[in-house]
N, C-alpha and C positions, 0 to 999 in steps of 0.2 A: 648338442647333436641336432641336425639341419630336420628328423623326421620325426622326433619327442614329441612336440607341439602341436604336428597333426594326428599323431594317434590319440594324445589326451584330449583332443578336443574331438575327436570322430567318437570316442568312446561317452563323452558329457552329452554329445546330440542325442545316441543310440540309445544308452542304455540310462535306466529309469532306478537301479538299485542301487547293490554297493559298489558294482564297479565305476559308475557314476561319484561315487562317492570319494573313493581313491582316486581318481583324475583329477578332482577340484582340489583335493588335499594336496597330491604331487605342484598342481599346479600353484598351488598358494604357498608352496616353499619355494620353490623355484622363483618366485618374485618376490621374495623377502631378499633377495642379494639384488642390490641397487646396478650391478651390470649385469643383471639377467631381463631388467623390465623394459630396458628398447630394444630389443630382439622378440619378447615376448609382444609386444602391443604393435611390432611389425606386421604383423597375421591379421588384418583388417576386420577378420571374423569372431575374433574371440572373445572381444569385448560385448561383442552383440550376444553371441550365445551366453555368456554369464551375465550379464543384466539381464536377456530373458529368463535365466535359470532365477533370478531373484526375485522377480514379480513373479513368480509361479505363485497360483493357487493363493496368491494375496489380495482380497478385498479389504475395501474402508469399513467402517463402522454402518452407517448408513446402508450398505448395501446387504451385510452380512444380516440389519436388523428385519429388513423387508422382508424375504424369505421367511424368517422365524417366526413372524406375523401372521404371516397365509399359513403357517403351518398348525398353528395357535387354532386359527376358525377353523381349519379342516377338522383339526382333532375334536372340534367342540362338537360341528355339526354331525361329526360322526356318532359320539357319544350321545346325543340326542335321539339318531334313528336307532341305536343299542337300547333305549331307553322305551321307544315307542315297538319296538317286536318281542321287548320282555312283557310289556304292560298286556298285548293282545296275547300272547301266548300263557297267561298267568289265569285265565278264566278256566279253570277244569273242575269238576264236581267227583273229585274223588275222595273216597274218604279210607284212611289208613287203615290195615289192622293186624293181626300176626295168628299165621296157622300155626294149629298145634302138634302137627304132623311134624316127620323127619325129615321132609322136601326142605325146612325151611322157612320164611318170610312170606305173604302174599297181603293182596287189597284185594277190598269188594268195591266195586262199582257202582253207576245207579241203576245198573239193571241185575242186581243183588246175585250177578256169577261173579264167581271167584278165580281169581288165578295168581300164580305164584311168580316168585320174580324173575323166572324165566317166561312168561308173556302165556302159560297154557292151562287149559281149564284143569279141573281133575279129574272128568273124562277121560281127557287125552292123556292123563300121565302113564296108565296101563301101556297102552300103544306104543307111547315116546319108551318106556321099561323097554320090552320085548324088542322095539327096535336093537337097542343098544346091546344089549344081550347076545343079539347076532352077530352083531357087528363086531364084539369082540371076540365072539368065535372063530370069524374067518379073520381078523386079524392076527389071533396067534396061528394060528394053522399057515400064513403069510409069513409070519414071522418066522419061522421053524423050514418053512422052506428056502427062503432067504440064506437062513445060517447056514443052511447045509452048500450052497452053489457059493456064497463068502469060502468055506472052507476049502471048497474043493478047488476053486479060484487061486487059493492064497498056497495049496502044496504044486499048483503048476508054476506057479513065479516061483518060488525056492527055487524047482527044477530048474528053469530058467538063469535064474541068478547064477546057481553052482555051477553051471554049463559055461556061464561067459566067465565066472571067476578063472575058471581052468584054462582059458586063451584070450589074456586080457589084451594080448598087443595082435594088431591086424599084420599083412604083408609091408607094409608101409612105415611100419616101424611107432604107430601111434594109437592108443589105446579106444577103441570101440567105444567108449561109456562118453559119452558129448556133453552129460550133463553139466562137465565143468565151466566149458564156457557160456552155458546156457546164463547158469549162476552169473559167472560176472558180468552177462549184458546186465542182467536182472539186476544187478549191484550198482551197475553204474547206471540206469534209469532209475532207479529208487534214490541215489546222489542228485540227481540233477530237478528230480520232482522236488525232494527237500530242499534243496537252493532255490528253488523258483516259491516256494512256499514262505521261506525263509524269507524273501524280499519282497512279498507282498503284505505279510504280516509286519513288516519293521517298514512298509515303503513311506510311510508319513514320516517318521526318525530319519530315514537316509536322504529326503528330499531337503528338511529342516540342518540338517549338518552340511550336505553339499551346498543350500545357497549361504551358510555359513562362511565358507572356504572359497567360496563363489565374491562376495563381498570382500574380503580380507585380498584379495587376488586384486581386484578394482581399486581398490583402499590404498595396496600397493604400488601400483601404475600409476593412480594421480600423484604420486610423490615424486615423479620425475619430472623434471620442467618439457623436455620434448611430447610427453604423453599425453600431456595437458590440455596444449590446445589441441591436438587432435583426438582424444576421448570429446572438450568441447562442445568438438563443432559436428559429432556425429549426433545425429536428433535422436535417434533411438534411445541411443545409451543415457544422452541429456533425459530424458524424457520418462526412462525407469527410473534413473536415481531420483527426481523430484517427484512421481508419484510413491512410490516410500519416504520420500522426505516428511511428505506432505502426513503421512497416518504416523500419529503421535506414539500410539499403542504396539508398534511393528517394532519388532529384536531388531531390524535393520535400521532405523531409524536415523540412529544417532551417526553408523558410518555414512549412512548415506550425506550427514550433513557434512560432516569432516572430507566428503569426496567433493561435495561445491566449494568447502572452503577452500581446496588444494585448485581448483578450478580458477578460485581469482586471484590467484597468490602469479599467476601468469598476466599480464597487465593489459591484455592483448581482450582475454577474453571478459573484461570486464562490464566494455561498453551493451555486449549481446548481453550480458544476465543481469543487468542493471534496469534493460529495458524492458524486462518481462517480469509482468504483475506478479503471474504466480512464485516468481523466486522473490521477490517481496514480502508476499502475504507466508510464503513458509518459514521465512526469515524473524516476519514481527512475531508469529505463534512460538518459534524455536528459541526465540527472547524472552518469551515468556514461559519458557516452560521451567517447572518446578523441579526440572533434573541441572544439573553446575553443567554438564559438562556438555549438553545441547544448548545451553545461553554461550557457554565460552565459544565453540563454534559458530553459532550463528551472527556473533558481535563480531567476533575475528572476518567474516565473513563479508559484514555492514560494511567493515571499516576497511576494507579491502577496496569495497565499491564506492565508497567514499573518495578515494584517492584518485578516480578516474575524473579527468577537468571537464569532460561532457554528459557526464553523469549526475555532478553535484547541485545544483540548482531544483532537477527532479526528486533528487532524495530526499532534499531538506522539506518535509512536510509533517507536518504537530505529530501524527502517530509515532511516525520513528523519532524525529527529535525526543518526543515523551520517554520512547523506550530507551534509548543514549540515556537520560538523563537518569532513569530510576539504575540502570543497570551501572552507571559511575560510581550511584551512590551504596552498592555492597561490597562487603566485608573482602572477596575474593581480589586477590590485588592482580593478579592476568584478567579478567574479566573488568574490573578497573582501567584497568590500562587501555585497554581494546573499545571499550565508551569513549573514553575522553579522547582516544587518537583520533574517531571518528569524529567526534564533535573540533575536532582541530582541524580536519580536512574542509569540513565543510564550512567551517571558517574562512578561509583563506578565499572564499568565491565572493565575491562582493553579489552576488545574488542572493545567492541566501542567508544575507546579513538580516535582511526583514523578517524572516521566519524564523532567525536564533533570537531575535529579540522580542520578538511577539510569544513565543511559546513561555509559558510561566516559569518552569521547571530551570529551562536551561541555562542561564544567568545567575542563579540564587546558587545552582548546584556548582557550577565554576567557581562562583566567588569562594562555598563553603570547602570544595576540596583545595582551592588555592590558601588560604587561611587555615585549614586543623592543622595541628600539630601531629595528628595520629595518622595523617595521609602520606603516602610511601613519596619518597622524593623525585623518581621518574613520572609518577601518576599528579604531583605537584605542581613540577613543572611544565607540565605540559597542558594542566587546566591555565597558570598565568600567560603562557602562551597565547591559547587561544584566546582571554580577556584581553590583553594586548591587540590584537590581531582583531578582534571585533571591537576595541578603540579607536583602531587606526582606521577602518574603515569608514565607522562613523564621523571622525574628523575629517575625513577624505569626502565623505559626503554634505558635510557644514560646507566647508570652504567652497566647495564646487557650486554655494548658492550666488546669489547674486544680489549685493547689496542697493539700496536702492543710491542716484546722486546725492540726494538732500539730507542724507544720515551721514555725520561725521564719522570720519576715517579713525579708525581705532584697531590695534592690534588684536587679537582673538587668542585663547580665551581671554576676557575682561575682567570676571571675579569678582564682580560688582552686582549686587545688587536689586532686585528692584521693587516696588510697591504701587501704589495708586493713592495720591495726596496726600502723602507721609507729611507729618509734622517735622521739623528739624527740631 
């Protein structure tokens, strides 16, 4: 339907509770059907509004700690000045003691009057008596007049009441007593206060599910190849998914990674996020991280950008080759495969032939997975590839020297030998 799209997204701007919540829901099944998601990311807007709906209310760690800091000294120095108007108010010179009268409790002072623990000497307590005394004189006499104008009050409404009972329908044909509809205004503002209550109390739950459904909506559009490059090249949207990328600790984290990896899985957009540090440095941390299925992403990812021929000579640098190299050598065989593919791409560039050889790691880890027996046969093959492929280059680069005239002509390799003043 041509007008779905805009009401669930005028209602995800609007509204802040649960119907916010049901929009993002609606809308995160509607793009789980792979011909709903280029009509859905047709709407230029909607991608914006849900990446901003998912950095809501999300800071890093650092930022969250700062705050909690200043809040730390406030409480201290607070507790300090609580500390210093107990100490000046703690100097009194009284000293306890207990009357044996029926008032009660009292203290003596240092100027040895007594008073009780209503604040009055016992002087005053005759006075304070006799007040009260009066006082509930004329309030029963108050009270007994009262009852009588209640009663006489209460047999005129009977009257009343039995009066209207007797002609309860007007000329009009509609019953005199309005009270009913009074009630159900009063019913349906008493409804609408509890809903409004209801989503303020639950509004941290209903924001944490909507960017929930909010992500899984995104998650599902970069799966299209058409969406791809246009999510892309939109900097906003670029711009929330890698600040969630970037916080290790954030529920989103991990889609957000899987939405770059769908990002390079398009070949177009690889040369723009190859050349920006920060998807780098979120890449090497996401390699590192101690969760499977954030290294499987972020190597799927590498080795994506890998495969771009203007990109490869920049990549090839000790950090990432390092992390290719540790990451070949676990147990998980897609995470296997996703190293080794990378470390094969970046073979094939006779530029960074120097920095797969320099780096310690990455030679020994090819030789060992081209040689176990225990390494899966696509993850095998593809490390002798790449030795291969970083042979030929090197051979590519011997020949290209230049022999001097005065050294005899001899085929290469020679497999001979050599020493300094060998005996025969």
């Amino acid at each position: 339907h041509p007008g779905i799209l805009d009401v669930l997204l005028k209602v995800i701007e609007e509204d802040t509770g649960e119907a916010r919540l049901r929009a993002c829901s609606a809308l995160a099944t509607l793009a789980k059907t792979a011909q709903n998601r280029s009509a859905i990311c047709n709407n230029k807007n909607i991608a914006i509004v849900l990446s901003n709906l998912m950095v809501q209310n999300a800071l890093k760690k650092e930022e969250k700690e700062k705050p909690a800091m200043e809040e730390v000294a406030d409480s201290k120095s607070e507790s300090q000045d609580e500390g210093t108007t107990q100490d000046v108010g703690s100097y009194s010179n009284t000293f306890s003691g207990t009357d044996s009268g029926t008032d009660g409790s009292g203290s003596f002072t240092d100027d040895d009057s007594f008073s009780n623990s209503y604040g009055l000497s016992e002087g005053d307590r005759s006075t304070y008596s006799n007040d009260m005394s009066m006082s509930n004189e004329m309030s029963m006499s108050n009270d007994m007049s009262a009852s009588n104008d209640r009663s006489m009050s209460n047999d005129r409404s009977m009257s009343t009441e039995e009066a209207s009972s007797a002609s309860p329908i007007n000329q009009f044909g509609r019953s005199t007593n309005d009270h009913g509809g009074i009630g159900e205004e009063e019913g349906v503002e008493m409804q609408i206060s509890s809903l409004k209550k209801l989503n303020i109390e639950n509004a941290s739950d209903f924001l944490e599910r909507s960017q929930l459904s909010a992500c899984a909506t995104l998650t599902h559009l970069t799966k299209h190849c058409a969406n791809a490059r246009f999510l892309c090249m939109n900097e906003q949207v670029l711009n929330n998914i890698l600040f969630l990328a970037e916080i290790l600790e954030h529920p989103l984290h991990t889609r957000c990674l899987e939405m770059l990896c769908n990002f390079t899985r398009f070949p177009s957009n690889n040369t723009k996020l190859a050349s920006m540090p920060k998807v780098i440095e979120i890449l090497t941390a996401g390699g590192k991280s101690k969760i499977a299925e954030d290294r499987l992403w972020s190597i799927r990812t590498i080795q994506n950008l890998c495969s771009d021929a203007s990109s490869k000579v920049g990549l090839a640098t000790g950090s990432l080759l390092s992390l290719l190299s540790a990451c070949a050598m676990r147990k998980d065989y897609e995470e296997q495969l996703a190293a080794v593919g990378a470390l094969m791409n970046l073979a094939t560039e006779p530029g960074s032939i120097v920095p797969l050889t320099n780096t310690k790691t990455v030679v020994a880890t090819l030789v060992h997975l081209a040689h176990s027996p225990n390494t899966p046969a696509p993850v095998r093959k593809t490390a002798c590839d790449s030795l291969a492929t970083i042979g030929l280059w090197l051979q590519t680069l011997a020949s290209a020297g230049t022999v001097p005239d005065s050294c005899p002509l001899s085929p290469l390799p020679t497999h001979t030998a050599t020493g300094w003043l060998r005996w025969d």
